[in-house]
GUVEX-979650 format. One record per atom (N, C-alpha, C): x, y, z; residue in three letters. Coordinates in steps of 0.02 Angstrom, whole numbers, padded with zeros to 5 digits, always signed. Layout:
XYZALA;...
//
This chain:
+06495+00514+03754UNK;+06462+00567+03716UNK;+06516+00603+03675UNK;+06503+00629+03621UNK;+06552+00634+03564UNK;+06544+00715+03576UNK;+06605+00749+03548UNK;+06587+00806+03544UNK;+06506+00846+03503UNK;+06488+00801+03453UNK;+06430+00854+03415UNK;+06352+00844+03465UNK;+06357+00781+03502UNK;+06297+00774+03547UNK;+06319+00810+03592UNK;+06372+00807+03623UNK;+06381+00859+03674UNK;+06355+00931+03645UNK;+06398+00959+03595UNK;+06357+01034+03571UNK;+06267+01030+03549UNK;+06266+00980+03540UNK;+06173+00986+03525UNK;+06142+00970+03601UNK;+06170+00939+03641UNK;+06140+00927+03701UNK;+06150+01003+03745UNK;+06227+01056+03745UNK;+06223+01107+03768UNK;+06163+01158+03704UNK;+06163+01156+03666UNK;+06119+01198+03627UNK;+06061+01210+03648UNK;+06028+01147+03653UNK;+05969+01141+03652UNK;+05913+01163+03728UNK;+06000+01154+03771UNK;+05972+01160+03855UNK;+05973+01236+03864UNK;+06016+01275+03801UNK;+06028+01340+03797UNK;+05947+01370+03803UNK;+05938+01339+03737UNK;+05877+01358+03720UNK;+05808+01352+03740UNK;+05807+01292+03789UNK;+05762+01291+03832UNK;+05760+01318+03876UNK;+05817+01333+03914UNK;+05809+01397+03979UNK;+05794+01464+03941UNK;+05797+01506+03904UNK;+05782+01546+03850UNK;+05705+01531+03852UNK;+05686+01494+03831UNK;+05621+01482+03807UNK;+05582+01468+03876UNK;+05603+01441+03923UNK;+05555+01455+03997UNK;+05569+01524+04037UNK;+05609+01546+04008UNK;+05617+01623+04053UNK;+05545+01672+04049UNK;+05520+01694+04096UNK;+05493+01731+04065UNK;+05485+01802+04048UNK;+05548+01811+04057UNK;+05607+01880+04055UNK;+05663+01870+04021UNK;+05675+01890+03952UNK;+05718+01892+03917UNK;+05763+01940+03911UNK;+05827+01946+03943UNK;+05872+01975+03948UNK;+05874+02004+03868UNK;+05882+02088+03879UNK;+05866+02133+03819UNK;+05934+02121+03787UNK;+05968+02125+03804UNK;+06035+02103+03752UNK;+06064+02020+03737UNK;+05993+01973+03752UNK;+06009+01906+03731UNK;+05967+01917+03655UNK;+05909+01967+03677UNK;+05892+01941+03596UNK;+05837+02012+03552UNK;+05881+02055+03539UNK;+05902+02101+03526UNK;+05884+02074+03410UNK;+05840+02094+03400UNK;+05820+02120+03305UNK;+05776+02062+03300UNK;+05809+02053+03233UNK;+05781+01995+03179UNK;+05762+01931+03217UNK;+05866+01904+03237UNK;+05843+01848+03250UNK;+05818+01823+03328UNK;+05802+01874+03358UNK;+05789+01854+03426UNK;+05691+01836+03416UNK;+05690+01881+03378UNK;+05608+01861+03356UNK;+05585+01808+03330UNK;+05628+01795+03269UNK;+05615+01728+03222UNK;+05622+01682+03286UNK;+05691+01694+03337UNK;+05678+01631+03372UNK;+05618+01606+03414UNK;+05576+01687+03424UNK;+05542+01663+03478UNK;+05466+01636+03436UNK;+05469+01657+03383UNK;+05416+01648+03342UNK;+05407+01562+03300UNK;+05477+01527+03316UNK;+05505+01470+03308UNK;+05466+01441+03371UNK;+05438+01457+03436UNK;+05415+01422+03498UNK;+05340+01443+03508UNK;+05333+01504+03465UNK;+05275+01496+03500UNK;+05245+01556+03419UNK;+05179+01506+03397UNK;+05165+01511+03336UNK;+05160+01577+03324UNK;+05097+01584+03337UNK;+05039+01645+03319UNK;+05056+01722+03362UNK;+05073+01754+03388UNK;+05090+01813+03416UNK;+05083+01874+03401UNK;+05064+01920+03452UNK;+05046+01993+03428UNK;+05113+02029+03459UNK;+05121+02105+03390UNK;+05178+02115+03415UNK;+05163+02156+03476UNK;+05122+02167+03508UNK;+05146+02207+03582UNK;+05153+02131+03644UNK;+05148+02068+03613UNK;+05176+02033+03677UNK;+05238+01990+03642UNK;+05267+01995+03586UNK;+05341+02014+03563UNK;+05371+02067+03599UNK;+05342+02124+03600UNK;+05384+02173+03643UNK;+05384+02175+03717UNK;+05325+02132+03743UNK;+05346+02123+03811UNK;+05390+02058+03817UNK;+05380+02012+03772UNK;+05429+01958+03807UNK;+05492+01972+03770UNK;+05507+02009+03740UNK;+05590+02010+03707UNK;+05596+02085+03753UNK;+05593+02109+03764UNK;+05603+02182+03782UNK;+05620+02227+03755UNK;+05595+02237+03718UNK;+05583+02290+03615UNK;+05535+02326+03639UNK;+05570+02392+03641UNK;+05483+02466+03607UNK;+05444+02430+03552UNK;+05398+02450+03546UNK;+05328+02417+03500UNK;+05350+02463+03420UNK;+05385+02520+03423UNK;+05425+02555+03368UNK;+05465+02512+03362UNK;+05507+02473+03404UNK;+05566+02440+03375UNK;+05552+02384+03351UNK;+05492+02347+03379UNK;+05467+02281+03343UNK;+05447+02296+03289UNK;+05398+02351+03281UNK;+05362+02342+03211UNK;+05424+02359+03163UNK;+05458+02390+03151UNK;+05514+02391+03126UNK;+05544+02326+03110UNK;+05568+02291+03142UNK;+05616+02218+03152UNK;+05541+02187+03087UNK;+05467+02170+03112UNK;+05441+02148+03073UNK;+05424+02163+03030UNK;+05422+02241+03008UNK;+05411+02260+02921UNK;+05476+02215+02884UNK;+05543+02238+02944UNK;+05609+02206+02901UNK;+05596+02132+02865UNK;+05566+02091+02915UNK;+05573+02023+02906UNK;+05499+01989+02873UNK;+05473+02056+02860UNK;+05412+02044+02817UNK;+05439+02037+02741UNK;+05474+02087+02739UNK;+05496+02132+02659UNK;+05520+02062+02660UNK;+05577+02014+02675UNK;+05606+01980+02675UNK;+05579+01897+02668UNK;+05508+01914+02687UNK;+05464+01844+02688UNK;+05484+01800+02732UNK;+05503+01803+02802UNK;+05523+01769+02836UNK;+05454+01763+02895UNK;+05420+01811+02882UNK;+05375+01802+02938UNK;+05299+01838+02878UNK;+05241+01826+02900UNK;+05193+01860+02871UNK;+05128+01902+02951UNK;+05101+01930+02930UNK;+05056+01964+02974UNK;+04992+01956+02934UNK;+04963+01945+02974UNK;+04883+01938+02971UNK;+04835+01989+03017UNK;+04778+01978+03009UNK;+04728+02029+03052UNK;+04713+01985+03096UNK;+04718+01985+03186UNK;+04664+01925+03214UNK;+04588+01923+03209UNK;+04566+01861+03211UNK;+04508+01852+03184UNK;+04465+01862+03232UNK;+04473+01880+03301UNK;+04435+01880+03339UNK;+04415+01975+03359UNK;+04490+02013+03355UNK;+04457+02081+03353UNK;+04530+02115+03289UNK;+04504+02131+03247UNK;+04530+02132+03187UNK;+04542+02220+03179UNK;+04554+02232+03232UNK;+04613+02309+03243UNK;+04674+02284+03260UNK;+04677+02215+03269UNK;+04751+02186+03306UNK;+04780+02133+03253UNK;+04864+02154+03253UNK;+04887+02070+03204UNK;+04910+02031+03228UNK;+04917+01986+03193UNK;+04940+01928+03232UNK;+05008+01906+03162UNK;+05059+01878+03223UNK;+05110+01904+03191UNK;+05128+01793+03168UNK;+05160+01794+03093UNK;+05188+01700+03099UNK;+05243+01708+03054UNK;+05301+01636+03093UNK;+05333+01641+03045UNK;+05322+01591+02988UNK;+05365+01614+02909UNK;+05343+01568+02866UNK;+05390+01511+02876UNK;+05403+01478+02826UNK;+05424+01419+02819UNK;+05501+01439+02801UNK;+05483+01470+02766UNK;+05567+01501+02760UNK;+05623+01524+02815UNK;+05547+01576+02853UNK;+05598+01618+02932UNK;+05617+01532+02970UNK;+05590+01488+02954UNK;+05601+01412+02987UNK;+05664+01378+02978UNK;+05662+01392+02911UNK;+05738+01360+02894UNK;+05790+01404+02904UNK;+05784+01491+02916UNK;+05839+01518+02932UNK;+05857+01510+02987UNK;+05814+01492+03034UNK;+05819+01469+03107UNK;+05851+01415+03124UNK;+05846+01369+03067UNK;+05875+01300+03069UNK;+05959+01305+03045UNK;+05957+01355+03004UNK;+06012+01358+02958UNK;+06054+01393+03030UNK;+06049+01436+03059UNK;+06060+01471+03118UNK;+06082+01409+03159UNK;+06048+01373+03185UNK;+06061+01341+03230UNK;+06124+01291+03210UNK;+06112+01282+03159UNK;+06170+01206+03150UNK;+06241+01259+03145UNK;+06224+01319+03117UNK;+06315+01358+03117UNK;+06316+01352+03204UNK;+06280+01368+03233UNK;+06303+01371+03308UNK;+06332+01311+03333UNK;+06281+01253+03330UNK;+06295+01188+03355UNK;+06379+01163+03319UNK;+06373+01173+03253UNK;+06435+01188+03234UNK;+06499+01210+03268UNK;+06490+01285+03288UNK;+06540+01301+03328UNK;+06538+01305+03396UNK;+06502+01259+03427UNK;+06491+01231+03490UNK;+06541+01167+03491UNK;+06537+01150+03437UNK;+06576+01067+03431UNK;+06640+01079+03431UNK;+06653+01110+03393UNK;+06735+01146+03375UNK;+06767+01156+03457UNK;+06712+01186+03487UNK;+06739+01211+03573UNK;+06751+01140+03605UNK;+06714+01106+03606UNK;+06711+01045+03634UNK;+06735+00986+03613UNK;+06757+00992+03554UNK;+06844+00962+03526UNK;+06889+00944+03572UNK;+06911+01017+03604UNK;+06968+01057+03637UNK;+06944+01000+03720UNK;+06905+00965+03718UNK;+06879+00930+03798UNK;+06862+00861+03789UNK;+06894+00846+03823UNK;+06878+00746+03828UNK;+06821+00744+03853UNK;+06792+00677+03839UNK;+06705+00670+03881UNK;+06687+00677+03951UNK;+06730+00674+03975UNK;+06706+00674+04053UNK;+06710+00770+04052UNK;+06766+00809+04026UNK;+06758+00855+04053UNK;+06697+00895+04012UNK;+06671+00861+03956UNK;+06608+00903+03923UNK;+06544+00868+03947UNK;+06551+00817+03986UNK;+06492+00817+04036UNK;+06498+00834+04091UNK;+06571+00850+04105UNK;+06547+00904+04192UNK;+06530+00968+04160UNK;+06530+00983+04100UNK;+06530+01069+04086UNK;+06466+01053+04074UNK;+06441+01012+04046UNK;+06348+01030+04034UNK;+06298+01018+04106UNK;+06348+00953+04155UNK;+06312+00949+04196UNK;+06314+01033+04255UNK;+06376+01055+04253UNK;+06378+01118+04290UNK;+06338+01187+04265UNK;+06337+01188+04181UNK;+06293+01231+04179UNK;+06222+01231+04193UNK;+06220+01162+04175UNK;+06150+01156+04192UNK;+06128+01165+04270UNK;+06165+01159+04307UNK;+06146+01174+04380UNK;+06154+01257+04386UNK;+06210+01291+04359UNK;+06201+01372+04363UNK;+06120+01400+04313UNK;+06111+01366+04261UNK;+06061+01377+04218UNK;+05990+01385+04262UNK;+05984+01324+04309UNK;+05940+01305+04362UNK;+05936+01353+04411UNK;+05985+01375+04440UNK;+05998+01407+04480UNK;+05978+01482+04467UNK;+05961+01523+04405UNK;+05971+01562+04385UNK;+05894+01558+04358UNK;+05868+01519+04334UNK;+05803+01518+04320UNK;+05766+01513+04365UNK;+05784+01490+04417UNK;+05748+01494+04507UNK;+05729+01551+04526UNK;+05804+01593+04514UNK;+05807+01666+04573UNK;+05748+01704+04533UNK;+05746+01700+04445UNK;+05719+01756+04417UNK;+05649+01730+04416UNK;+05628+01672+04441UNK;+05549+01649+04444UNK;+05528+01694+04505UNK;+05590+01688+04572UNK;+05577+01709+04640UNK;+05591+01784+04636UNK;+05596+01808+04600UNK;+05636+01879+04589UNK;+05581+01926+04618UNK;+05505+01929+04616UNK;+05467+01944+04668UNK;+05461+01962+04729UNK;+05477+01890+04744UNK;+05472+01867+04842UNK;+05530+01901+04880UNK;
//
């Protein structure tokens, strides 16, 4: 495994534990782009369950989305089913900033993993991935 599959293979496992949490650590994703990302997984959304799954005041979301409205990265609609409520999407554009986002990361994911021969950048993905696991367990069990 070469360094850039290694950084797209850690990226992506990033982003999937992220995306099964269902508690998002308030300083993982914190404005703009913590929204676009989540709006990148899951289409259609209203902003008061943006503010419960990112952990944003409903002042601080609508804010973040006027921003990224003005900006055309996302648009708002009325839902069609009770139309006091919006429903929040991103465009095609907030898509490619997401994309554009991701490859600078994967980018400097690779650069890190330069610095490591293959065996030791598959014990580092295989070990995070077991703390990743490990960590997505406790906060499922975080209840019990």
């Amino acid at each position: 495994m070469n360094a850039r599959n290694a950084a797209e293979e850690f990226f992506w496992m990033i982003v999937k534990c992220r995306k099964n949490l269902t508690e998002i650590p308030q300083n993982c994703s914190q404005g703009e782009n913590g929204v676009l990302v989540y709006l990148t997984f899951f289409d259609k959304v209203s902003p008061s369950e943006l503010s419960e799954k990112l952990n944003l005041s409903l002042p601080r979301i609508a804010s973040i989305l006027n921003s990224l409205e003005n900006k055309k990265l996302v648009v708002k609609n009325l839902d069609n089913d009770d139309k006091r409520k919006s429903i929040v999407e991103i465009t095609e554009e907030g898509r490619k900033l997401v994309d554009e986002k991701r490859k600078e990361a994967i980018g400097d994911i690779t650069k890190v993993f330069e610095n490591l021969n293959e065996e030791e950048r598959k014990d580092y993905i295989r070990l995070t991935k077991k703390v990743l696991n490990s960590i997505e367990c406790k906060l499922q069990n975080k209840d019990v």
